[in-house]
N, C-alpha and C positions, 0 to 999 in steps of 0.2 A: 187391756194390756197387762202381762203380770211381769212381775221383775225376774230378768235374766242376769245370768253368772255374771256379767261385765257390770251391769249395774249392782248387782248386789253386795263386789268386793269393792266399786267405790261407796256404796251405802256404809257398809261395815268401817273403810278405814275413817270417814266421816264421825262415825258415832265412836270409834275410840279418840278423839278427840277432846284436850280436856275441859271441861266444864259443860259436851253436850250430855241429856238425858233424854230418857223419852216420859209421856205423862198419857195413862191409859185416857182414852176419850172412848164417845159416843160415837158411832158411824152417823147415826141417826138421833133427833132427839126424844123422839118415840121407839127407839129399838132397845133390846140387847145386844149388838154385835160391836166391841169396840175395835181400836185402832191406835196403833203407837204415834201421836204426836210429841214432835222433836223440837226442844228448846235449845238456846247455850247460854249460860251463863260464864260471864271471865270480869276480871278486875276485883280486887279488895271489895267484902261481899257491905253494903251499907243500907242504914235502915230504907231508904228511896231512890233502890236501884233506876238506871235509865232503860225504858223499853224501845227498842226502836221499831216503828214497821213500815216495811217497803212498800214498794208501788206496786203497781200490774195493774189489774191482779195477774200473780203468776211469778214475780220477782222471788226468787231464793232467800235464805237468811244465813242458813249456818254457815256454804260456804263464799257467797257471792261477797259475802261482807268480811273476811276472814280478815282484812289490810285496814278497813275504818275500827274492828274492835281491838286491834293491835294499839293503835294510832289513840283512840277513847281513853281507853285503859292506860298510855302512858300519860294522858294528861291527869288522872287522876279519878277516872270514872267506875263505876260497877253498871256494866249492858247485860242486859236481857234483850237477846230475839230470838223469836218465835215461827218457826217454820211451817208457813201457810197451808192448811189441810190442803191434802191435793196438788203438792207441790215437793218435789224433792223429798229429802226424808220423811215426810207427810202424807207421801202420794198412797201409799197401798195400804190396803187392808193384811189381816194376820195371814191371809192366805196367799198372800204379796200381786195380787189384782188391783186395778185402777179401785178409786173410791167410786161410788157412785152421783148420777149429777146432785140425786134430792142429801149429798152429806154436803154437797159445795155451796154454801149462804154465806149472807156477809155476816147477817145472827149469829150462827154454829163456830165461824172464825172469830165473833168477838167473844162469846163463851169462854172459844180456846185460851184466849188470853189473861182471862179471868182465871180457869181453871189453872194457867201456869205459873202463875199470881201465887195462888193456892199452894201447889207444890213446893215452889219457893220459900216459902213463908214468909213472903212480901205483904204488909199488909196496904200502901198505898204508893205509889211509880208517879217518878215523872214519867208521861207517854210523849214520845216523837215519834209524829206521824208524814209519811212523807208521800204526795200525792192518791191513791186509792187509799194508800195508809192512815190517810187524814178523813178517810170518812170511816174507818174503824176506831181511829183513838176514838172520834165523836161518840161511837156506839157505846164503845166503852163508855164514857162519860153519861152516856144514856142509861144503860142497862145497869152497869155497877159504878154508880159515883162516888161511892167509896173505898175505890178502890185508886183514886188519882190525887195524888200531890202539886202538880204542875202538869202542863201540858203546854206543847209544841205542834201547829198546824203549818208544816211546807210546803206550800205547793197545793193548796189545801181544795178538796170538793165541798161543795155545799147540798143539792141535793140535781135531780135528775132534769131539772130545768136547767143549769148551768151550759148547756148548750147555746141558749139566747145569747148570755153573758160572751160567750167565745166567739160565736160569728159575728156580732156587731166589733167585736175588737182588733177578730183579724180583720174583716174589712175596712175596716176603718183607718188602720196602719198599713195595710197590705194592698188595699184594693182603692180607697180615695186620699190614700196618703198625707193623712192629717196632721201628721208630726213631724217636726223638722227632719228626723234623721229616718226617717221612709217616704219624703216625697218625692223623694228624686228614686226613689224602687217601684211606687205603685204605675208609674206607666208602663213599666217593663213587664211589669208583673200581667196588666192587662192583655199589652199588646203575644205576654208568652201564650196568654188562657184562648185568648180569641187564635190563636196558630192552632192552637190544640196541642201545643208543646208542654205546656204545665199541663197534667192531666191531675184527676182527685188527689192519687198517691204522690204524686210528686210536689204536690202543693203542701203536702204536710211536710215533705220534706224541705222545703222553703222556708216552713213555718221555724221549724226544728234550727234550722241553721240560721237564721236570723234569731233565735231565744239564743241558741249554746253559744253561737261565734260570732253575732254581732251584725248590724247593716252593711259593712264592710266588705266583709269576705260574700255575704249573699248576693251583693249587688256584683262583685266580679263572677259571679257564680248564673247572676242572670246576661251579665253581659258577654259572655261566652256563650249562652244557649241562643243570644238574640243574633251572634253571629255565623251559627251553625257548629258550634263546638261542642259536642253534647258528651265526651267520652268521660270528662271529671265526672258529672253531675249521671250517669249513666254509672258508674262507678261507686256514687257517693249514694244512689237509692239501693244500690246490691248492700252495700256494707249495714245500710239503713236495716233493710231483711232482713239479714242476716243476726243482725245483732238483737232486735225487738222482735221478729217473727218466727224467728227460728229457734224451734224445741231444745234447749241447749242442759241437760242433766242435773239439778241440785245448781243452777246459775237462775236458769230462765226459761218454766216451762207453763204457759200457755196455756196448754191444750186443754187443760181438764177445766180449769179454774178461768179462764179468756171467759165464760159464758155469765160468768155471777155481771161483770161491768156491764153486760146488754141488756142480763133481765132483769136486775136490779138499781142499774145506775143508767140502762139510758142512752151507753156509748153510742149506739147504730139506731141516734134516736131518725126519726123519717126526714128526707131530705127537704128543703124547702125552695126549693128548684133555683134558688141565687149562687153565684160565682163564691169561690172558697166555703165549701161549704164540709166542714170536717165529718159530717153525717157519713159523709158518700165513702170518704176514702176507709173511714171505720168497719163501713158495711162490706167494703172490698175486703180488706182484712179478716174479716171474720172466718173463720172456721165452719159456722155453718149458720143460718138464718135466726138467731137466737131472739125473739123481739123483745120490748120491754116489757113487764110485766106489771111491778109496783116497787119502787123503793122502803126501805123496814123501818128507815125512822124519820120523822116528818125534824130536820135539826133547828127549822124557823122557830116552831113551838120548843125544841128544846133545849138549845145553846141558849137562850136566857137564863134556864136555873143554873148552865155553869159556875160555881163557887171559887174554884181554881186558878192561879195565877194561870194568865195563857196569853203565850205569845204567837200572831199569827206573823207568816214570814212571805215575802211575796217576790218574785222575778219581775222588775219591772217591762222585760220582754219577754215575758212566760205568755205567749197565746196558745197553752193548754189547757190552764186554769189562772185566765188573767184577773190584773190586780183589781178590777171590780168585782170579782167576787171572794177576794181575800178582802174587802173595805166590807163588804156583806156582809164576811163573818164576823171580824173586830165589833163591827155596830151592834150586833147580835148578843156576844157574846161581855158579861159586865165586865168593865175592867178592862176588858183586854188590850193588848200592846202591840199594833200592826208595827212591821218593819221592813222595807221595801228596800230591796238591791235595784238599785236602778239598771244594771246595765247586765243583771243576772236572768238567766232564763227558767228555764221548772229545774224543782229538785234541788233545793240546797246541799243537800246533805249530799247527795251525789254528784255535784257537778262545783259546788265552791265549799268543800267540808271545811276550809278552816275556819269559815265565817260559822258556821251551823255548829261548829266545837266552841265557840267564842258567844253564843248567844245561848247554848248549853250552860256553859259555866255560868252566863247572869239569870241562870233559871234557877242554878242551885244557889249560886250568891246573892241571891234574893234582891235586884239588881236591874230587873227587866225595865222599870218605867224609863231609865236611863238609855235603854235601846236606841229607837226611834232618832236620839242626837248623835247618834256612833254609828245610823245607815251610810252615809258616806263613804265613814271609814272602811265598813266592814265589804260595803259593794269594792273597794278597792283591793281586797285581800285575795290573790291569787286563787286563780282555777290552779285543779292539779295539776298534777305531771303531766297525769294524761292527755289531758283536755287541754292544755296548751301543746301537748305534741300532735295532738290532732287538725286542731286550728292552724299549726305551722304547718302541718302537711298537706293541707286543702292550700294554702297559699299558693305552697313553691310546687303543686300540680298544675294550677290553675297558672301559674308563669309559662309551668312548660306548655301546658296546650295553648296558650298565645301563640305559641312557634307554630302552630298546624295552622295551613290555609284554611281560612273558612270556609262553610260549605255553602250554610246561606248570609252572605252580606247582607241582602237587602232589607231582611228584618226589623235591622239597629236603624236603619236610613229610615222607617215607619216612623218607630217610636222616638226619633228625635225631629221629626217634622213634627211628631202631634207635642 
């Protein structure tokens, strides 16, 4: 694909933005042919600026985040982030064509970060890394350690095994309902899978809404599907697509870069033929058959030479990268300062920023051991705007479709006999 007029003049007003630049790179790390990567820097410029990097792979930077470096920056911060090779302003080569697959590694994307380091003339960053992001800060930490002042693991990967870690936990809350506040969900849940009403895809979106909006609203969400109500939740897997799968310009683009998580991380690792099994719905998603191949840095052996204040941060209903393998990496890593939101889901930084600006500042105010006794506080500090306008709006849909006859009663009449 090469870049067309519509994309080009949002590329352009993009880059006249103040504090984006670009930093010549490598296409390749054996070639000559480089490629303009796209950084922004904003806020009062300090000697250990914050770097932040997003999820996906595939997540945007310069404009997807344009409202958190506003929001940073008034609190008192200097960000850097960095627009993922193969991604929005990153995406094309000089000759404005897609990059190629062998430029897309998780390697060449932590180079990049180094080399905008360089640019900068940064010589050591706090790194916040936020789910995929968290296994770059690592790389960073790996490849160039000194180039890190502190560091922040949200939502964090450990390596291509963490698929173990995730299916024993969703089934464990989802599927035998170990824990007070999903054992009155995992019968429904069962008896939805054995209907063949939950299918792979729609099980992660179960997952999703029980991390973001809580046992609450997903159990009214199953109790509408157990009595033939399916148009919220029919509704709520489009907007799901739509929002994570779908190619969306300098926000959220997939395409190129969706394959480094398969062959390097694992995502579409083989299914193990047991109920919620997130293998399956990964594999559905995919773009095309990408298998694993080998991950680039082995972080068991390497997160012990960590030196760096680091704090890992954990959703204590994150079944994407649940809290056993954020206790993995704390134990791992010396020093470090786990901090668990209990009732938060993956992604702090995007789904409860004020807590992830407020555990920021005890990174810089040198302050983190104190964390840990302020989880309470901080799981209490509102979701956004958004995320509570969202969660109100899945409620009062899910009132309205109570009013619709159901289609199958006799469903609910199963699962409350069993």
């Amino acid at each position: 694909m090469t870049m067309n007029a519509k994309r080009r003049r949002a590329h352009d007003k993009l880059a006249a933005l103040p504090g984006v630049r670009p930093v010549r790179r490598p296409v390749r790390p054996d070639g000559e042919d480089e490629f303009d990567l796209y950084y922004v820097r904003t806020g009062r410029k300090s000697a250990h600026p914050l770097v932040v990097i997003p999820g996906g792979p595939g997540a945007a930077s310069v404009a997807l985040y344009r409202g958190f470096r506003r929001r940073a920056v008034a609190s008192g911060l200097d960000v850097i982030m960095i627009e993922h090779r193969g991604v929005g302003m990153s995406r094309h080569d000089d000759g404005g064509a897609d990059l190629p697959q062998d430029a897309l590694t998780i390697d060449q994307a932590v180079e990049d970060i180094s080399a905008v380091l360089d640019d900068a003339s940064v010589d050591k960053a706090v790194i916040y890394g936020t789910s995929y992001g968290t296994y770059l800060a690592a790389g960073l930490g790996v490849r160039h350690p000194d180039r890190v002042h502190a560091m922040v693991l949200d939502s964090a990967l450990l390596s291509a095994r963490d698929i173990d870690a995730v299916r024993e936990a969703t089934r464990r809350l989802l599927w035998e309902g170990d824990h007070p506040e999903t054992a009155g969900l995992a019968p429904k849940v069962r008896q939805l899978v054995g209907d063949e009403v939950l299918t792979p895809a729609s099980e992660q979106l179960a997952v999703a809404v029980y991390g973001f909006a809580g046992p609450a609203v997903l159990r009214r969400q199953l109790d509408l599907l157990l009595t033939g109500r399916k148009l919220l939740w029919w509704g709520m897997s489009q907007a799901a697509k739509f929002v994570f799968e779908r190619k969306a310009p300098y926000h959220n683009e997939p395409d190129l870069v969706g394959r480094i998580g398969y062959r390097e991380l694992n995502y579409g690792a083989v299914p193990d033929g047991k109920p919620l099994d997130p293998a399956l719905a990964f594999r559905e998603f995919a773009a095309d058959t990408t298998e694993f191949e080998a991950e680039p840095y082995d972080l068991e052996i390497e997160m012990p030479k960590f030196s760096w204040p680091t704090v890992v941060i954990s959703g204590g209903r994150d079944l994407i990268t649940p809290p056993a393998v954020a206790q993995r990496i704390a134990s791992l890593i010396p020093d470090a300062v786990l901090v668990t939101l209990a009732t938060a889901g993956h992604s702090i930084i995007d789904f409860r920023e004020r807590a992830a600006l407020e555990i920021i500042s005890a990174v810089y105010d040198g302050a983190v051991t104190g964390l840990p006794s302020r989880a309470a506080k901080l799981d209490s500090t509102p979701s956004g705007l958004g995320v509570r306008l969202l969660v109100w709006g899945i409620g009062a849909a899910a009132m309205l479709e109570r009013a619709v006859p159901a289609a199958v009663p006799r469903t609910v009449a199963r699962v409350t006999a069993s």
